[in-house]
PDB file as gemmi writes it, atoms N, CA and C in Angstrom:
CRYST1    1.000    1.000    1.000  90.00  90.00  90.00 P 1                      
ATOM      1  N   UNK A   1      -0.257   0.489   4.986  1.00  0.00           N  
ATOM      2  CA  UNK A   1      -0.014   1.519   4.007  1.00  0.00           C  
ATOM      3  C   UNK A   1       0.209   0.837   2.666  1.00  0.00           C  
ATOM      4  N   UNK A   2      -0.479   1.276   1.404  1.00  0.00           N  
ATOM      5  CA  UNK A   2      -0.299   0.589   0.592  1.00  0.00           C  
ATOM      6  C   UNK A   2       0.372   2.036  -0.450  1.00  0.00           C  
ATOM      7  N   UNK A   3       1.240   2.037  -0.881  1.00  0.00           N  
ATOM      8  CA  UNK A   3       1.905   2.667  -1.841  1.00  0.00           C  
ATOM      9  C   UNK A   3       1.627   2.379  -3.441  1.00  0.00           C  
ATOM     10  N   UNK A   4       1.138   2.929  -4.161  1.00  0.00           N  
ATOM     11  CA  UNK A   4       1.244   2.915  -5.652  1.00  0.00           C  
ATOM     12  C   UNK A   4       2.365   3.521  -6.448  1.00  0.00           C  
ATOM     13  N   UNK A   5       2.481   3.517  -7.512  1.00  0.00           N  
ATOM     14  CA  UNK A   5       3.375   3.467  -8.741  1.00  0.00           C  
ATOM     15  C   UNK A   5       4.012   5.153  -8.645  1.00  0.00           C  
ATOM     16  N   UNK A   6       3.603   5.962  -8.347  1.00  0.00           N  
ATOM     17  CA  UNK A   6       3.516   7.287  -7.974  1.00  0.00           C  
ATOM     18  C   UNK A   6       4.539   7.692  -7.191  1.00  0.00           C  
ATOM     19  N   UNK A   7       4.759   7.252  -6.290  1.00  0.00           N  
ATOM     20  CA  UNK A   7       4.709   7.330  -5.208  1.00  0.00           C  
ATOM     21  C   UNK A   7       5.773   7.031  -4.506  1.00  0.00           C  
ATOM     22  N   UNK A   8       7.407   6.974  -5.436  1.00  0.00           N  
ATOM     23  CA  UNK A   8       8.193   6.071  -5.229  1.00  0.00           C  
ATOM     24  C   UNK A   8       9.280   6.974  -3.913  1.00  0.00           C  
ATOM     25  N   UNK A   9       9.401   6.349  -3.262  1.00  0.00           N  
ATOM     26  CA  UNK A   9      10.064   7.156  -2.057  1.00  0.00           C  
ATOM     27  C   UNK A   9       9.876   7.293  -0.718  1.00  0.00           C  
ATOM     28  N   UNK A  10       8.171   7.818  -0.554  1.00  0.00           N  
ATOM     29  CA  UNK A  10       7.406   8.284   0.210  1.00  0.00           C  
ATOM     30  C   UNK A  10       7.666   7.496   1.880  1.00  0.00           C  
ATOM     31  N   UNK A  11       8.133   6.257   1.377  1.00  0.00           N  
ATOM     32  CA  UNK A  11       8.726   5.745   2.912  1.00  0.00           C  
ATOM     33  C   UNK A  11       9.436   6.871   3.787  1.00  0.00           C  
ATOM     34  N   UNK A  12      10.385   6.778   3.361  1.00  0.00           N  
ATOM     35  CA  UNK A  12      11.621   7.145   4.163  1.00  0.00           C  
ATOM     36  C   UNK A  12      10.939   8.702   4.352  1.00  0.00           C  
ATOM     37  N   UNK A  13       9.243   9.308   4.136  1.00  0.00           N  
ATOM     38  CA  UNK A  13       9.112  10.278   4.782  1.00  0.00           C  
ATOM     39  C   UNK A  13       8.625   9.905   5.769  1.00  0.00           C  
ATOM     40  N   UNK A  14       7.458   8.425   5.806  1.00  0.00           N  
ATOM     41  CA  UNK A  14       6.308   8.446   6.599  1.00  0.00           C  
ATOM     42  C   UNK A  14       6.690   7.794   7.616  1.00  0.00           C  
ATOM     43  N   UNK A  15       7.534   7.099   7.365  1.00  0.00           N  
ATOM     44  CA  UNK A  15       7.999   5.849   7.881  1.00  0.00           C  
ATOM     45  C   UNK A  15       9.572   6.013   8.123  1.00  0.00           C  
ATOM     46  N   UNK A  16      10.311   6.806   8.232  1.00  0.00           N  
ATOM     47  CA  UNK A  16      11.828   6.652   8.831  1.00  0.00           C  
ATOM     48  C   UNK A  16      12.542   5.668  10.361  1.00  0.00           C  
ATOM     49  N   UNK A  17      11.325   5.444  10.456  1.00  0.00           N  
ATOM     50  CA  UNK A  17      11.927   4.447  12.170  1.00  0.00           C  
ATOM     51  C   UNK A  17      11.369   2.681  11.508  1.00  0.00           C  
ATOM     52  N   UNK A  18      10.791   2.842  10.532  1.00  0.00           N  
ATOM     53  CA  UNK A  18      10.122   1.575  10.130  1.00  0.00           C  
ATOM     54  C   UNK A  18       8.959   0.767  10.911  1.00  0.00           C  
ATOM     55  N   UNK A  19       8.435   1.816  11.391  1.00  0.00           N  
ATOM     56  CA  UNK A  19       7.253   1.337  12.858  1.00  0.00           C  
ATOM     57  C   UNK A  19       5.817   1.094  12.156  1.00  0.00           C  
ATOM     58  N   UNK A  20       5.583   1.590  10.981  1.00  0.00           N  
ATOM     59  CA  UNK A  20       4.265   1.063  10.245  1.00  0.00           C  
ATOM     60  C   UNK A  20       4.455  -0.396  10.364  1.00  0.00           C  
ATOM     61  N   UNK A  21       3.151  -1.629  10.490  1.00  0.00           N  
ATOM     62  CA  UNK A  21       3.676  -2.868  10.567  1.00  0.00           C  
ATOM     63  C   UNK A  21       3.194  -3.656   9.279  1.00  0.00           C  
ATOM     64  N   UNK A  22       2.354  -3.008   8.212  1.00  0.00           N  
ATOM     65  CA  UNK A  22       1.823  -3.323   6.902  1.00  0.00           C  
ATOM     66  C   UNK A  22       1.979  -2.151   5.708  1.00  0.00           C  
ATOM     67  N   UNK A  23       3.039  -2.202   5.507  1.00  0.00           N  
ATOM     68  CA  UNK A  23       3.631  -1.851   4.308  1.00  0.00           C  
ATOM     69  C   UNK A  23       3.552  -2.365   2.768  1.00  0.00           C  
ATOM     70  N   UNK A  24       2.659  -1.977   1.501  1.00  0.00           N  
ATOM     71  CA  UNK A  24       2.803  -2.512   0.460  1.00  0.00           C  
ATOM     72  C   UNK A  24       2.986  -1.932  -0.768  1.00  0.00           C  
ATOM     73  N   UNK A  25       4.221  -2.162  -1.653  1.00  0.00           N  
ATOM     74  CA  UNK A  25       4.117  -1.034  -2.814  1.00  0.00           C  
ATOM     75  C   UNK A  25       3.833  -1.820  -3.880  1.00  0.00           C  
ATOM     76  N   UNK A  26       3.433  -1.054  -5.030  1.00  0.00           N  
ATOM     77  CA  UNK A  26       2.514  -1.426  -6.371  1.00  0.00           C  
ATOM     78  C   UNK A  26       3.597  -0.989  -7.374  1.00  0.00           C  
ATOM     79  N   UNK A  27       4.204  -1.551  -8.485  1.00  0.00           N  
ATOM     80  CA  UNK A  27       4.019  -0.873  -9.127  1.00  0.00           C  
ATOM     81  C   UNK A  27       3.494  -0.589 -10.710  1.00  0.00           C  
ATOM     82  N   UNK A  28       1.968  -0.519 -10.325  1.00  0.00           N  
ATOM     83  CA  UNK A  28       0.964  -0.124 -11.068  1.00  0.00           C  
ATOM     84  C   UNK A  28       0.275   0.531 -10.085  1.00  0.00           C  
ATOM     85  N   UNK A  29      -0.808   1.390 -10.993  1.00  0.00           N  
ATOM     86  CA  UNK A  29      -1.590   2.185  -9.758  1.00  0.00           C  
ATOM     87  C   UNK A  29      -0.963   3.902 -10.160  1.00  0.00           C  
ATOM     88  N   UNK A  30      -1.987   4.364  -9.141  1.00  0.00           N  
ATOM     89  CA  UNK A  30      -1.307   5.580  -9.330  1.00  0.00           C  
ATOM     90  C   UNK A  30      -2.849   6.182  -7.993  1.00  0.00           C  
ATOM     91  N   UNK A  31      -3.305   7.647  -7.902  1.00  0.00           N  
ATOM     92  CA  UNK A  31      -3.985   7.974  -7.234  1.00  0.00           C  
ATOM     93  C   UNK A  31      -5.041   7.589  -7.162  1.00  0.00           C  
ATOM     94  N   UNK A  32      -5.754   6.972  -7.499  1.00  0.00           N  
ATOM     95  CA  UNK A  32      -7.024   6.653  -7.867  1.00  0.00           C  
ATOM     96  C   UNK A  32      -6.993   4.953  -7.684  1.00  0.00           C  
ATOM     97  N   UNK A  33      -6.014   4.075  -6.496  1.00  0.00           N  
ATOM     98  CA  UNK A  33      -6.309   2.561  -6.649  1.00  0.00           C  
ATOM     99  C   UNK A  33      -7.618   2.201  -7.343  1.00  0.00           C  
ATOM    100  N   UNK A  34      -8.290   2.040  -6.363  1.00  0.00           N  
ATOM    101  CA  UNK A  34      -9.367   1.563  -6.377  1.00  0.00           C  
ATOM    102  C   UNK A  34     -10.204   1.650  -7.960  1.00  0.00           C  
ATOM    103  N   UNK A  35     -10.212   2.727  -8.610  1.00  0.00           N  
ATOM    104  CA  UNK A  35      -9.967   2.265 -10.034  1.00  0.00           C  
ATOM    105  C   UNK A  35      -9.239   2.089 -10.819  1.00  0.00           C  
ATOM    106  N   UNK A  36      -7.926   2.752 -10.840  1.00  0.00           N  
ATOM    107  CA  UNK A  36      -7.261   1.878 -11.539  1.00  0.00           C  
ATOM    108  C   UNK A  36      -6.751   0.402 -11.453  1.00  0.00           C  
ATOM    109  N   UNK A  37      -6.521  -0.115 -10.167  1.00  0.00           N  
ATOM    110  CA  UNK A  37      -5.975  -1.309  -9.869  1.00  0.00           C  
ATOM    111  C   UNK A  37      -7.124  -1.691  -9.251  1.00  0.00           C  
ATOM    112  N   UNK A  38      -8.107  -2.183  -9.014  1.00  0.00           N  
ATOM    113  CA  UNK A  38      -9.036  -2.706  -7.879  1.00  0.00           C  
ATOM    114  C   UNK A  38      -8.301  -4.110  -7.165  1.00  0.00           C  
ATOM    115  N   UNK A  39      -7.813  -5.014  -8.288  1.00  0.00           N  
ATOM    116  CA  UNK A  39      -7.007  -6.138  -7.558  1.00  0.00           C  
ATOM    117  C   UNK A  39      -6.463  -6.478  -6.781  1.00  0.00           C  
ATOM    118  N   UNK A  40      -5.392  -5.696  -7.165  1.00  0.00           N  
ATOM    119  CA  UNK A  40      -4.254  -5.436  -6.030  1.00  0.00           C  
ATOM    120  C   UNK A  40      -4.981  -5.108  -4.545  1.00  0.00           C  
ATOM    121  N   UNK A  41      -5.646  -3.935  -4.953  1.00  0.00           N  
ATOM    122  CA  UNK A  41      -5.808  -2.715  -3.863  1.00  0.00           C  
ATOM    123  C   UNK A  41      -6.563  -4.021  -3.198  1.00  0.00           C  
ATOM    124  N   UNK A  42      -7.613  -4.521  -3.513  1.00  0.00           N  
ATOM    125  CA  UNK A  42      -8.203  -5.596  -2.416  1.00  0.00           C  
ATOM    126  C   UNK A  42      -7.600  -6.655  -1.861  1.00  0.00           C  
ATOM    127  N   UNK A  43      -6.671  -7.507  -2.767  1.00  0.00           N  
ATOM    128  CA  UNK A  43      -6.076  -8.398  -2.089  1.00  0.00           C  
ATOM    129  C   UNK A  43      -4.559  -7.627  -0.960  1.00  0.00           C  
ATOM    130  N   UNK A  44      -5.154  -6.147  -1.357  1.00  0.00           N  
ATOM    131  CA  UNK A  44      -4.206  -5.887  -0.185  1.00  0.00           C  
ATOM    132  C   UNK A  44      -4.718  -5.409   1.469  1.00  0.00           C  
ATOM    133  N   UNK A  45      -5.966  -5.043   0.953  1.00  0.00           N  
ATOM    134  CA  UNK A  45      -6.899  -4.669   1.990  1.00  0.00           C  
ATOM    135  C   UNK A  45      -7.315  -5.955   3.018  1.00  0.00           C  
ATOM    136  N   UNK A  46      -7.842  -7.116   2.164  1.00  0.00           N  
ATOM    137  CA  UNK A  46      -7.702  -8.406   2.798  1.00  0.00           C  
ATOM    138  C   UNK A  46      -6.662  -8.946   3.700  1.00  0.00           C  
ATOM    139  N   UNK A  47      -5.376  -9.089   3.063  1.00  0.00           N  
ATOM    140  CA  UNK A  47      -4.551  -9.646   3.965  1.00  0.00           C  
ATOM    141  C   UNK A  47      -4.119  -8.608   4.991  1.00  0.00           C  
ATOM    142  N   UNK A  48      -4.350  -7.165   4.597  1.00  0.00           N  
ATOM    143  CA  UNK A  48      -3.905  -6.360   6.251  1.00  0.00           C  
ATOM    144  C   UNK A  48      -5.308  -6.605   7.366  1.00  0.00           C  
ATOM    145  N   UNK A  49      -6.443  -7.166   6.545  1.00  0.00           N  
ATOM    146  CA  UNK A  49      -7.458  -7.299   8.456  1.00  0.00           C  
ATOM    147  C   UNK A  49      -7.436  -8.356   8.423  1.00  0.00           C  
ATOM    148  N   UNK A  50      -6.718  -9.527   7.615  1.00  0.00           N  
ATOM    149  CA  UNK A  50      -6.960 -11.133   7.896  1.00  0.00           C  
ATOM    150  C   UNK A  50      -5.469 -11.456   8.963  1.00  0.00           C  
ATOM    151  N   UNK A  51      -5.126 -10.051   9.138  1.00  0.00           N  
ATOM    152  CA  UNK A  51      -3.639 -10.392  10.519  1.00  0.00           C  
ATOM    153  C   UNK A  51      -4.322  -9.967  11.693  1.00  0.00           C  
ATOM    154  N   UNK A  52      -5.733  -8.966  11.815  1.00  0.00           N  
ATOM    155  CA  UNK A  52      -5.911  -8.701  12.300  1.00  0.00           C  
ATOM    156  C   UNK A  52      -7.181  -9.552  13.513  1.00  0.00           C  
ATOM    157  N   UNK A  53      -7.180 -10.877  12.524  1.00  0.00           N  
ATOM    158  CA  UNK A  53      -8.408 -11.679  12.966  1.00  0.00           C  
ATOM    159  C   UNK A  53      -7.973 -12.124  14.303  1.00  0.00           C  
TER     160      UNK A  53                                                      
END                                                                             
């Protein structure tokens, strides 16, 4: 789960037992990662399937 700038809180809805195991917040960004931030958003996309190798 990657969280943006927006968005501040949203844990403790999705996530109250803490059982997600890739959690990441931004804060830059907002709805639209992928254009506004592309950076981030990839080097975050990377390291959640490079755990998965």
């Amino acid at each position: 789960m990657a969280v943006f700038a927006a968005d501040n809180g949203i844990r403790s809805l999705l996530d109250p037992e803490n059982a997600i195991t890739h959690w990441s917040e931004f804060d830059t960004g907002g709805h639209f990662p992928a254009m506004e931030t592309p950076g981030p958003l990839v080097t975050d996309v990377r390291e959640f399937f490079r755990s998965l190798r």
